[in-house]
TORVEX-808309 format. One record per atom (N, C-alpha, C): x, y, z; residue in three letters. Coordinates in steps of 0.05 Angstrom, whole numbers, plus 5000, padded with zeros to 4 digits. Layout:
% TORVEX-808309
XYZALA...
//
This chain:
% TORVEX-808309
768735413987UNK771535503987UNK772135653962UNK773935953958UNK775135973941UNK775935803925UNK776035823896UNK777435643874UNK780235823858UNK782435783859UNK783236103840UNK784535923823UNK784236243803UNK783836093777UNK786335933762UNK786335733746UNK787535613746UNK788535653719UNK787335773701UNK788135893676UNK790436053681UNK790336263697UNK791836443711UNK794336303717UNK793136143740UNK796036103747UNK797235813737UNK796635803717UNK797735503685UNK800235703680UNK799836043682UNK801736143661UNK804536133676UNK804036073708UNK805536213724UNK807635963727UNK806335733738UNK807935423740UNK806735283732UNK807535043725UNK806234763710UNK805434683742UNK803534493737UNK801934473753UNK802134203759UNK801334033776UNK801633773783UNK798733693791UNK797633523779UNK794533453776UNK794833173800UNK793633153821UNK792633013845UNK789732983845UNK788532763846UNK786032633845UNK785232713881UNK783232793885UNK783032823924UNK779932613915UNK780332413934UNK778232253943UNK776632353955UNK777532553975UNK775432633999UNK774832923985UNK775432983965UNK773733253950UNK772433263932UNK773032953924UNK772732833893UNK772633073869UNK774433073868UNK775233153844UNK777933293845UNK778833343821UNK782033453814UNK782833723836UNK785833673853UNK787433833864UNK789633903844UNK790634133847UNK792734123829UNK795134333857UNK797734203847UNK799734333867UNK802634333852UNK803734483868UNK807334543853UNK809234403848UNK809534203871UNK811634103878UNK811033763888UNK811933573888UNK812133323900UNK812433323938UNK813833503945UNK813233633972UNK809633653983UNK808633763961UNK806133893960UNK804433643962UNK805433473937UNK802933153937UNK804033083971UNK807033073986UNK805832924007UNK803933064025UNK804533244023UNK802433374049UNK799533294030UNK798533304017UNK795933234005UNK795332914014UNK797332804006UNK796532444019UNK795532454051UNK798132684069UNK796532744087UNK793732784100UNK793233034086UNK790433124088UNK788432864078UNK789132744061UNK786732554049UNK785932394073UNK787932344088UNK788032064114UNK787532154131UNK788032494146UNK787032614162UNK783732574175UNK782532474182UNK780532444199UNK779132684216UNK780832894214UNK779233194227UNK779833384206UNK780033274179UNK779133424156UNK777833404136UNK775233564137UNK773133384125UNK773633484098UNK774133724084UNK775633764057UNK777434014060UNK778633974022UNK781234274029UNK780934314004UNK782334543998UNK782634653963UNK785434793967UNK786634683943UNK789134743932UNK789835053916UNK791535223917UNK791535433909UNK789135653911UNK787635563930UNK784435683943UNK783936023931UNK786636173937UNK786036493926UNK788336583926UNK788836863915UNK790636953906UNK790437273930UNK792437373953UNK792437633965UNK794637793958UNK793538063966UNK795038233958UNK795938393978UNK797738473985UNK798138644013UNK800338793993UNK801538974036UNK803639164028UNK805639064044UNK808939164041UNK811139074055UNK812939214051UNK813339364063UNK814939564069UNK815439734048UNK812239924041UNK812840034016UNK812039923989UNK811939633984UNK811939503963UNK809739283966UNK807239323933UNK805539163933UNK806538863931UNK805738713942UNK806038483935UNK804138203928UNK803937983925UNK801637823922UNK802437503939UNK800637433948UNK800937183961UNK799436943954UNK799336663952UNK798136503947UNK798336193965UNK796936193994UNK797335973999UNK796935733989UNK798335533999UNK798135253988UNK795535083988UNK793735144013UNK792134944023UNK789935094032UNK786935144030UNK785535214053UNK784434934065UNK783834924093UNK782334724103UNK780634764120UNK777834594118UNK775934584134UNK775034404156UNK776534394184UNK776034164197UNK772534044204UNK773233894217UNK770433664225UNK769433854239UNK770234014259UNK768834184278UNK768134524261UNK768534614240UNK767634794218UNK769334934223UNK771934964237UNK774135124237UNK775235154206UNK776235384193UNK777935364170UNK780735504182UNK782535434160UNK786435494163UNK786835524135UNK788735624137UNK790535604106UNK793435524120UNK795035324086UNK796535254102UNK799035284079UNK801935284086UNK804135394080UNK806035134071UNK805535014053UNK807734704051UNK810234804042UNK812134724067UNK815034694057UNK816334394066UNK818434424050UNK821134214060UNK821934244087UNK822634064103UNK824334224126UNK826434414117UNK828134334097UNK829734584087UNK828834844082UNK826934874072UNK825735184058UNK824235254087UNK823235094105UNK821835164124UNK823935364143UNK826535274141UNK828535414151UNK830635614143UNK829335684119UNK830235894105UNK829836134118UNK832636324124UNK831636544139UNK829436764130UNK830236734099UNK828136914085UNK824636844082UNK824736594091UNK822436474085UNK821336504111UNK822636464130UNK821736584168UNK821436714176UNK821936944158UNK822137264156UNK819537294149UNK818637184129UNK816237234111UNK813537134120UNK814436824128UNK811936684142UNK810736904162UNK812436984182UNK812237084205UNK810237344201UNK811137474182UNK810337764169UNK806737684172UNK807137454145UNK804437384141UNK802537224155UNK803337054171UNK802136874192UNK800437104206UNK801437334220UNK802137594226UNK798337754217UNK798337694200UNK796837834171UNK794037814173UNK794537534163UNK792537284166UNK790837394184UNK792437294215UNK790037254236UNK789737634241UNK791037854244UNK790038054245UNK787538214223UNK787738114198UNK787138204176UNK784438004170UNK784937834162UNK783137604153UNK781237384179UNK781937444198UNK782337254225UNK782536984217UNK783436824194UNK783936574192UNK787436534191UNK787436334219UNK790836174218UNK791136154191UNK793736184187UNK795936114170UNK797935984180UNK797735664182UNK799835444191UNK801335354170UNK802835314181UNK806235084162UNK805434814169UNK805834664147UNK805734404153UNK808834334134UNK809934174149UNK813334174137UNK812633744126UNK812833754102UNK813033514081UNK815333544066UNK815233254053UNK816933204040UNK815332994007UNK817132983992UNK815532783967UNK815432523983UNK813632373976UNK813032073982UNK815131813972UNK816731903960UNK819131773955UNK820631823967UNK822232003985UNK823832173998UNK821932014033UNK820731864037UNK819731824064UNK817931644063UNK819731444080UNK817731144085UNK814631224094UNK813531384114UNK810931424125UNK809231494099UNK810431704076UNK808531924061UNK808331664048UNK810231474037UNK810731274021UNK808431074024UNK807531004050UNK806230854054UNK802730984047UNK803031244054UNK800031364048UNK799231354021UNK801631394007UNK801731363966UNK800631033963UNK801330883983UNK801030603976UNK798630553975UNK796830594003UNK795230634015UNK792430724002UNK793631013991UNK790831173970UNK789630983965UNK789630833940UNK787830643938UNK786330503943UNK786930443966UNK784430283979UNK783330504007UNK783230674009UNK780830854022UNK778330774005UNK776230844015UNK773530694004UNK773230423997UNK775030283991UNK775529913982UNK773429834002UNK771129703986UNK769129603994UNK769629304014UNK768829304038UNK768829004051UNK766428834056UNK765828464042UNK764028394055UNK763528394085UNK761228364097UNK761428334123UNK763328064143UNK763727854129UNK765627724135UNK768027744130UNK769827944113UNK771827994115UNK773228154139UNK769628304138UNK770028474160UNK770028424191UNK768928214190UNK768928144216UNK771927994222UNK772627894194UNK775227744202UNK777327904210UNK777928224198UNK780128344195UNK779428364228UNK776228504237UNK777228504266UNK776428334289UNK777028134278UNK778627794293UNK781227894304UNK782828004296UNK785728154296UNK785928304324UNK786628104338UNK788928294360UNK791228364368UNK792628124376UNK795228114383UNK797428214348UNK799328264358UNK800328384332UNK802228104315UNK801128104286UNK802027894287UNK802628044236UNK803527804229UNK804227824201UNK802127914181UNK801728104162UNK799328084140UNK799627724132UNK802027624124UNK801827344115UNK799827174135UNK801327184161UNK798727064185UNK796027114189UNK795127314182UNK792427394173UNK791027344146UNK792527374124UNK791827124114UNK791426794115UNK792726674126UNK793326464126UNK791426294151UNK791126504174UNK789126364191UNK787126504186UNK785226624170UNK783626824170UNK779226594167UNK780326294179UNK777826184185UNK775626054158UNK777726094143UNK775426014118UNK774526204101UNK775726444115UNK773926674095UNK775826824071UNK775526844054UNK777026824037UNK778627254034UNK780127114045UNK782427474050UNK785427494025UNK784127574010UNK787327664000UNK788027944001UNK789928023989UNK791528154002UNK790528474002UNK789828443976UNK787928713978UNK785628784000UNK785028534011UNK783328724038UNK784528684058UNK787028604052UNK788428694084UNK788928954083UNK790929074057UNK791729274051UNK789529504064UNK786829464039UNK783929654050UNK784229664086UNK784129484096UNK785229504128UNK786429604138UNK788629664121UNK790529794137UNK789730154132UNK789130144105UNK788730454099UNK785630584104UNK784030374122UNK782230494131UNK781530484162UNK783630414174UNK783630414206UNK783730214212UNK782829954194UNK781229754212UNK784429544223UNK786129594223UNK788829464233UNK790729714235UNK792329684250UNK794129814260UNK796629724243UNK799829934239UNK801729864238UNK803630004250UNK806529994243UNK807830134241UNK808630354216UNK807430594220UNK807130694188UNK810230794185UNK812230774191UNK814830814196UNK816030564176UNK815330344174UNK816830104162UNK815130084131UNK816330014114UNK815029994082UNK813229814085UNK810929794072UNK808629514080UNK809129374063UNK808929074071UNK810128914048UNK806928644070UNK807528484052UNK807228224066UNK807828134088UNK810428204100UNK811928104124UNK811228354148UNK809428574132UNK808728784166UNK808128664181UNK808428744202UNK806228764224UNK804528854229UNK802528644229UNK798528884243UNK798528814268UNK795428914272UNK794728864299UNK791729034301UNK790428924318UNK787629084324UNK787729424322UNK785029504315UNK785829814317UNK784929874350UNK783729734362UNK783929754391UNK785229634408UNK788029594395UNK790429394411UNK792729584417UNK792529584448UNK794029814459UNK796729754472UNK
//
């Protein structure tokens, strides 16, 4: 993937330094808007990596040079790539900004033949779901013995993180590998409610 440069554009905005697990190594982005869609991508499952501020274009617009810099490139599981456009739902609905997407979306696939998609976020404090993915980061990769593992999926019926601890058979579960559970598929929730102790799980094949 493109890298662009980051010296360059230090002069332009301060930058916001994001750790990506699944790229291992430093993302950097604009806005808190920007980290949620990144928590996104990290949990995404049909994205195998992405790069942040990827390149810098230059086109024309009615007469006038201009320069562009998407937010995101990405490369799915199936080798498709996109670039992608992070706004607020507010700015997403900016006439000027719908005006412009459109132009360029426009561009992209005539010019470049790679989509140029919107993905509309918000900061992870501003939204219980992004909130819970911030929680979450951490334990992606969290190592499990095989009996924890087998215990987490003992788990069907939907029932308390406390209750899964508490009947979990002898094997010794605290809370950190329920958590790892939750942020690696192996239990289900509601990613809508804040996770505490008192969530609710349930099997990841409990339908």
């Amino acid at each position: 993937m493109p890298v662009k440069n980051r010296e360059k554009y230090s002069r332009i905005k301060p930058a916001i330094e994001f750790y990506s697990k699944k790229n291992r190594g430093q993302m950097f982005c604009e806005s808190r808007t920007e980290v949620g869609a990144l928590y996104e991508l990290e949990f995404d499952t049909t994205i195998r990596r992405y790069q942040t501020q990827p390149d810098t274009f230059s086109y024309r617009r009615n007469g006038c040079k201009r320069r562009y810099t998407p937010d995101v490139l990405c490369e799915g599981t199936d080798g498709r790539f996109w670039f992608e456009e992070i706004k607020s739902w507010r700015g997403a609905n900016a006439p000027l900004f719908q005006n412009k997407h459109q132009f360029l979306t426009e561009l992209f696939n005539d010019v470049l033949g790679v989509p140029l998609k919107l993905r509309l976020s918000t900061a992870p404090y501003n939204c219980k779901w992004r909130g819970n993915l911030a929680f979450l980061y951490r334990y992606l990769g969290y190592p499990f013995c095989d009996t924890a593992y087998s215990a987490l999926g003992s788990v069907r019926e939907p029932t308390t993180v406390q209750s899964v601890l508490a009947r979990s058979n002898g094997v010794r579960l605290d809370l950190n590998t329920v958590y790892a559970g939750l942020a690696q598929g192996l239990l289900g929730f509601d990613s809508r409610q804040q996770i505490g102790p008192w969530t609710t799980v349930w099997g990841a094949d409990y339908a």
